[in-house]
C-alpha positions in Angstrom: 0.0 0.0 0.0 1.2 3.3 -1.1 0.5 6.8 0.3 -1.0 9.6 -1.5 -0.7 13.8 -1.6 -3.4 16.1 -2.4 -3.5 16.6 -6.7 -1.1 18.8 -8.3 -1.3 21.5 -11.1 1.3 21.8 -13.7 1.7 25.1 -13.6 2.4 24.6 -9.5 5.2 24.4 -8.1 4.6 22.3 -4.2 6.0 20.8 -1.3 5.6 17.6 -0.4 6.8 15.8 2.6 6.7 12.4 4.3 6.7 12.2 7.9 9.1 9.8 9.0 8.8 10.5 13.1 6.1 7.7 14.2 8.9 4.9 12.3 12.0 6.8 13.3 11.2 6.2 17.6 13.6 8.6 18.6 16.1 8.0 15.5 17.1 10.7 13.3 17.3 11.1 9.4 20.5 10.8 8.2 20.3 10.2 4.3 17.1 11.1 2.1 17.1 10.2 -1.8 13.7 10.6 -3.9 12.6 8.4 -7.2 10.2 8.9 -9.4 9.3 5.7 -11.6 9.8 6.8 -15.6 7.5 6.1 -18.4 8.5 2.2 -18.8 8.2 2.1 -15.4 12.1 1.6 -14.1 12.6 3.8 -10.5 14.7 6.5 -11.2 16.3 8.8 -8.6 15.4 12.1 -8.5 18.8 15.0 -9.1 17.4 18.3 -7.4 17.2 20.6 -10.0 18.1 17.9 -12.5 16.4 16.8 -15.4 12.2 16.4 -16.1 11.7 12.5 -15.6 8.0 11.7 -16.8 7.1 15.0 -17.7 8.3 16.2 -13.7 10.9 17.6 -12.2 12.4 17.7 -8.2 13.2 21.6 -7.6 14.7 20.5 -4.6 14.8 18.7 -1.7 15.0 19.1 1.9 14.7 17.5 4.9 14.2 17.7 9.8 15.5 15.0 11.7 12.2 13.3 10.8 10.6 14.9 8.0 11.7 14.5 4.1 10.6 17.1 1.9 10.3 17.3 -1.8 9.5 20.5 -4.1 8.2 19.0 -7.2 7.5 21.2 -10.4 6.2 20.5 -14.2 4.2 17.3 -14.6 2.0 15.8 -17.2 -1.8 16.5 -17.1 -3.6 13.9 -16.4 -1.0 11.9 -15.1 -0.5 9.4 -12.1 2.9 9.2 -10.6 4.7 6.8 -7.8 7.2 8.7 -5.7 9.5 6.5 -3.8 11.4 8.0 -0.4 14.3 6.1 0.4 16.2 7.2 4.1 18.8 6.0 6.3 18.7 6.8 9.5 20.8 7.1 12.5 20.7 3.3 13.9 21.7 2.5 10.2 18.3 1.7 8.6 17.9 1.7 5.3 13.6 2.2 4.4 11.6 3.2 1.6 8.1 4.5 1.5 6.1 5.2 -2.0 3.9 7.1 -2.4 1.3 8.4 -5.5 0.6 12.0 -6.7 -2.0 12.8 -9.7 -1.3 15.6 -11.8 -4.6 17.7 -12.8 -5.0 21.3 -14.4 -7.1 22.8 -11.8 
C-alpha cells in the first residue's frame, strides 16, 4: 500500500513531505534520496534541480531529523505518478516509503 498527496497543477510548483517520526522512535534522518518511476516504469532517482523524468521535475529537496521534503515542479496532465522516499537513518536503517501524486490542471 502506497501513500498519497493532495493533486497537483502543472503550472504549481509544491511541497511535499513524508513524515518519518512515528517509524524513526527517537532516531534521526540521516540520508534522504527521492525516485520517481519513468514512463517504462524503471525507478529512477530524482537530481534536485536535475532533469524532467515523466514529464516532472524535483526543484529540490530538503529535509528535519524526521521529515523529508520534496518541491516537485512541471508534470503531465492527467498523469499518475509513484514517488518512492528512500532514508537511512541514524541506527543504520535503510527504508523506503512510495507514495502516489496525480497531476490535474485545476
Amino acid at each position: 500500500m502506497s501513500l498519497k498527496w493532495p493533486n497537483k497543477d502543472p503550472d504549481e510548483i509544491m511541497d511535499y513531505s513524508i513524515d518519518w517520526s512515528r517509524f524513526l522512535r527517537g532516531a534521526t534522518l540521516t540520508s534522504v534520496t527521492w525516485y520517481v518511476d519513468a514512463a517504462d516504469g524503471t525507478k529512477t532517482e530524482l537530481i534536485p534541480s536535475g532533469q524532467l523524468v515523466n514529464g516532472i521535475q524535483l526543484i529540490s529537496a530538503t529535509n528535519t531529523n524526521t521529515v523529508a521534503t520534496a518541491r516537485l515542479g512541471s508534470g503531465t496532465n492527467n498523469t499518475q505518478y509513484k514517488f518512492t522516499c528512500q532514508i537511512a537513518d541514524s541506527n543504520g536503517l535503510v527504508v523506503e516509503r512510495s507514495v502516489r501524486l496525480r497531476v490535474r490542471n485545476k
